[in-house]
N, C-alpha and C positions, 0 to 999 in steps of 0.2 A: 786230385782234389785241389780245389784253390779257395783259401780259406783268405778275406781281406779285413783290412781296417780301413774302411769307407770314410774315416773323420767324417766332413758335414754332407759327404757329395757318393751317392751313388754313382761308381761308374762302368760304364761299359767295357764290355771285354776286350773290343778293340782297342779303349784309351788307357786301361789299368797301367802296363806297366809304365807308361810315359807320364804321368802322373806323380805329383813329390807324395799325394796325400795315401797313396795305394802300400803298402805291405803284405809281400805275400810269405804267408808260414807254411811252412812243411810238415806239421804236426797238423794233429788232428784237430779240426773246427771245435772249436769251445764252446759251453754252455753260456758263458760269459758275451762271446763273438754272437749267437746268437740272442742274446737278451739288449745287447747294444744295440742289433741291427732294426729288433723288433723296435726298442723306445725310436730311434733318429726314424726309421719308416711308419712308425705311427701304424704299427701292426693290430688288428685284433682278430679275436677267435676266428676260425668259417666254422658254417655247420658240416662240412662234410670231414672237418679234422684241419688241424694245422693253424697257419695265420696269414692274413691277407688284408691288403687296401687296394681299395678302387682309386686307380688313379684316374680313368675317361671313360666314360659310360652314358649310361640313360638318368637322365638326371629329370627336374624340375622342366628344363627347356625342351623335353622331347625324347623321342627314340633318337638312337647313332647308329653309324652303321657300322661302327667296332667299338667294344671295351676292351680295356687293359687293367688288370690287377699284379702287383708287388704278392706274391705266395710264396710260404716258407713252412716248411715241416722240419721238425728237430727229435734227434732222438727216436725213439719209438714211437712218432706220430703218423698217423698214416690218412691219406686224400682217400676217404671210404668208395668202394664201388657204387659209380654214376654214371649217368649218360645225358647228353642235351640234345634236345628235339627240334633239328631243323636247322641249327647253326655248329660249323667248325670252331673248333679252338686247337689252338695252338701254343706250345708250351716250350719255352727258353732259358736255358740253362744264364743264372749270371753266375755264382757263387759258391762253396760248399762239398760237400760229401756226396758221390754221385746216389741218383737219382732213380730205382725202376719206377717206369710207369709201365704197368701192365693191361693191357687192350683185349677185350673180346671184339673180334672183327663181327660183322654180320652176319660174317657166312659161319659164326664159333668159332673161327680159330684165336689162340692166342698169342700173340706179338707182347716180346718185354724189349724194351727199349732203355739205354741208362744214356740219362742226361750226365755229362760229364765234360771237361775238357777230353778226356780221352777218348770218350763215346760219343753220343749226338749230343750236340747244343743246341736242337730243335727237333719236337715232335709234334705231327698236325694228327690232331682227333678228329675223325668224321663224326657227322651225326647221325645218331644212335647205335655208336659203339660205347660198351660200357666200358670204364677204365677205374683206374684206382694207381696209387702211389706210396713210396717206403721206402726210406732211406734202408738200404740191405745192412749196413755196418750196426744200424739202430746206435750210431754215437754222432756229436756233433748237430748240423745244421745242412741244410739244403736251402739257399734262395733262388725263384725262378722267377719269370715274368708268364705271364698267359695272356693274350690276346682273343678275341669271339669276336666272329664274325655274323649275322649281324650282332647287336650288342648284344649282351648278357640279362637276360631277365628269368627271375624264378620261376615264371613260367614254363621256360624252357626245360629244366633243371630234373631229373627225378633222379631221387638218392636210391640207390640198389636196399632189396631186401635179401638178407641173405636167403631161405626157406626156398624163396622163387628162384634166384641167379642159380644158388645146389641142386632145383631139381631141371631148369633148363642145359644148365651145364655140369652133369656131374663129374665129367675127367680134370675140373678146376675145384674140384670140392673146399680141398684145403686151403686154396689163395682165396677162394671167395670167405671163406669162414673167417681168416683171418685178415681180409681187409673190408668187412663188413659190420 
């Protein structure tokens, strides 16, 4: 777990420790660590759980051909089961208490993955794998970044129901109930 005090500058994993503004604790990510991180990042709600900003995306000027979002789940918040149609994402560990992301592949099987320093600091989602996320500890914060490739539109987007994911997949019964 790497739990930081970012002062004014978000940074990257490669520049933390050489950094004077970086602090790293060995205690558990605070509720505090994460309500600082949401105000300086300018966090709000997502619909599918947690908090997030669009940092580059589809804006006014047009399509892109990637988005990037600042996302953060705290606590017992959880990235509900979803899937996107047609575009990859990609998901990067900066900060916090690791991370499952849990994946239905295509073919059903299920891949858990923990964002962590000590685990992956990168996991790529294909499209239309469903997945979902949860801090396992439920204490603390998790910050990542996610990338989509082409960009992000709710178009893409379809939020799992649970009824359908328990009766297509039911040896997931319990992870889909309880991240849905």
């Amino acid at each position: 777990m790497v739990c930081c005090n970012f002062g004014k500058v978000l940074l990257s994993v490669s520049n933390m420790a050489s950094n004077p503004n970086f602090v790293q604790h060995t205690d558990s990510c605070s509720d505090a660590d994460a309500n600082t991180l949401k105000a300086q990042l300018q966090l709000e709600p997502h619909p599918e759980g947690g908090y997030f900003r669009q940092l580059y995306g589809n804006d006014a000027s047009g399509k892109k051909d990637v988005s990037t979002i600042y996302y953060m789940l705290t606590g017992s918040d959880k990235s509900a089961f979803h899937r996107l149609h047609g575009v990859t994402e990609i998901w990067y560990y900066h900060a916090g208490e690791p991370l499952n992301i849990y994946v239905i592949g295509t073919d059903g099987n299920l891949a858990v993955h923990t964002l962590s320093p000590e685990g992956e600091m990168q996991v790529v989602i294909l499209p239309e794998q469903w997945f979902a996320a949860e801090i396992s500890s439920k204490k603390g914060y998790c910050l990542v970044g996610c990338a989509v490739a082409p960009a992000f539109s709710f178009e893409n987007f379809e939020l799992g129901q649970k009824e359908v994911l328990v009766q297509q997949y039911p040896q997931y019964a319990e992870l889909i109930t309880r991240l849905t």
